[in-house]
N, C-alpha and C positions, 0 to 999 in steps of 0.2 A: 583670769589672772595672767601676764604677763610672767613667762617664765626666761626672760632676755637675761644670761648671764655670762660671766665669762668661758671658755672654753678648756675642759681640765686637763691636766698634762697627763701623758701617757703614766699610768700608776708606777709600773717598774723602772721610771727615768727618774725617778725622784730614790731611790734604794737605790744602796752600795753595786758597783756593775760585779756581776759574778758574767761565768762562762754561759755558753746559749747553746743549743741543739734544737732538733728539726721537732715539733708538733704539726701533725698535718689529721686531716677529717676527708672522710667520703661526705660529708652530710654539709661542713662551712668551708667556706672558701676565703682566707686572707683579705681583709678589704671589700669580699661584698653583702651584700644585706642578709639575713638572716630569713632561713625558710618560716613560713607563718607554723611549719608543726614543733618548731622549738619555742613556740612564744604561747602566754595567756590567751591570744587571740586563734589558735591551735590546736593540734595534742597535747603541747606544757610537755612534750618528752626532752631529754638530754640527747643531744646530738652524740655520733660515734667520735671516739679520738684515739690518736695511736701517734706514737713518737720511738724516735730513733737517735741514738747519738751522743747521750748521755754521758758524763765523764764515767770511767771506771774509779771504783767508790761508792758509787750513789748505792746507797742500802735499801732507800723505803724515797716514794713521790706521795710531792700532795698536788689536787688537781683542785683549778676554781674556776669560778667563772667572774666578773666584776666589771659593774656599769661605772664605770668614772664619769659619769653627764649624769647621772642620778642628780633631780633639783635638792640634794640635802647636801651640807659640808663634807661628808664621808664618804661619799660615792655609796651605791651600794651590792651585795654580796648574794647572787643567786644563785653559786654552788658551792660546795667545799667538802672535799672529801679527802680523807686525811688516814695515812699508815696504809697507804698500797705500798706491796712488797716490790721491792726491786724487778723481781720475775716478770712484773706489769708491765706492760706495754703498750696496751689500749683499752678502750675502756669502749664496749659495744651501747648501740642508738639505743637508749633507755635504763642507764644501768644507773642512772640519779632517779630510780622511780622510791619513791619512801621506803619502802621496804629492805633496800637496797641489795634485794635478791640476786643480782649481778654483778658483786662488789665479789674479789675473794675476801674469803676467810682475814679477818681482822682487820682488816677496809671498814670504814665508818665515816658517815657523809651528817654532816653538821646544819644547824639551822641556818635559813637563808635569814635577810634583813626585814624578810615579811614574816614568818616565824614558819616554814615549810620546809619539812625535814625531806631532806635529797631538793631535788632540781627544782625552782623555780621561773618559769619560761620570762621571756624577754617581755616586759609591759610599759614601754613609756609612757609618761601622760599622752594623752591626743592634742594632736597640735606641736607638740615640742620637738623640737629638730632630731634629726638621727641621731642615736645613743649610741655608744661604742660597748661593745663587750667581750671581753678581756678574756679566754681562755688561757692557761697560764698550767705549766705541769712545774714543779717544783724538784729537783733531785737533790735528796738530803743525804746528810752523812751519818742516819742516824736509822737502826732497827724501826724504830717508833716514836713518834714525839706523844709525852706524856702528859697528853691529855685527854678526853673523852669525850662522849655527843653531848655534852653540854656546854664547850667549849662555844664560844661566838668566834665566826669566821675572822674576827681581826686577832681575836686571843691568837686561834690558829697562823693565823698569816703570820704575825709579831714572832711568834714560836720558832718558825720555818725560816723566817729569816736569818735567824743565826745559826742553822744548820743545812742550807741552802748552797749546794756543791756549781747550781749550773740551774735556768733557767728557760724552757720556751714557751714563747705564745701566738696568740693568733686571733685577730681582731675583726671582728664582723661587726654589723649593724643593723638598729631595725627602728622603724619611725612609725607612729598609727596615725 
């Protein structure tokens, strides 16, 4: 099958510009390819993340991760964790593991688009050009958005949107 399609715009260039701050990883680096232990082809662990810089305000982050070259219209969603408390700041190498044993207290990680509760690793078709994926911490103005683990990651994302003080990301790749 030919998967020749156009190439999709950065997900957060198409949403309202809010303010940015620093997301940074020991594990991804800005622009380069993704280690094979964050992918299906891996461990399938969640890489470490930690961010700094946040407006004063932010109450509670939500953190995702998002294939925008996913072959579907919707791009799609391999992480989403939602109602980390302000106090957060990073989030240690595996703490998308199902369980979400490494999440604090009221932190709760949502189904990916494959239906894989916490972290789903990097899997593009084989053959299809490098995928982009979207780490993305979220600073809301809000204790909690009200929702729960059944929420779907765009309910979630849709949600966060209008409670969304300040945004950062950090974009890697991975190709089979």
């Amino acid at each position: 099958m030919d998967l020749q399609r156009p190439v999709a715009p950065d997900p957060y260039s198409l949403l309202p510009a809010v303010a940015s701050f620093t997301l940074a990883s020991q594990d991804v680096a800005n622009g380069d390819r993704l280690d094979v232990a964050f992918t299906v082809d891996g461990e399938d662990v969640s890489p470490e993340l930690h961010w700094e810089g946040f407006p004063q305000g932010t109450r509670s982050f939500v953190v995702s991760c998002f294939d925008p070259d996913a072959p579907t219209p919707a791009g799609y969603w391999h992480w989403t964790v939602v109602n980390l408390p302000a106090t957060t700041t990073s989030l240690p190498r595996g703490a998308g593991s199902a369980d979400g044993a490494l999440l604090p207290d009221g932190a709760f990680q949502v189904r990916s688009d494959g239906g894989a509760v916490g972290w789903e690793g990097a899997g593009p078709p084989p053959g299809d050009r490098p995928h982009r994926y979207v780490f993305a911490v979220h600073a809301l103005d809000v204790d909690a958005l009200d929702l729960g683990p059944d929420a779907s990651a765009t309910v979630v994302a849709f949600n966060a949107l209008f409670h969304t003080l300040a945004r950062a990301t950090l974009t890697a790749t991975y190709s089979r």
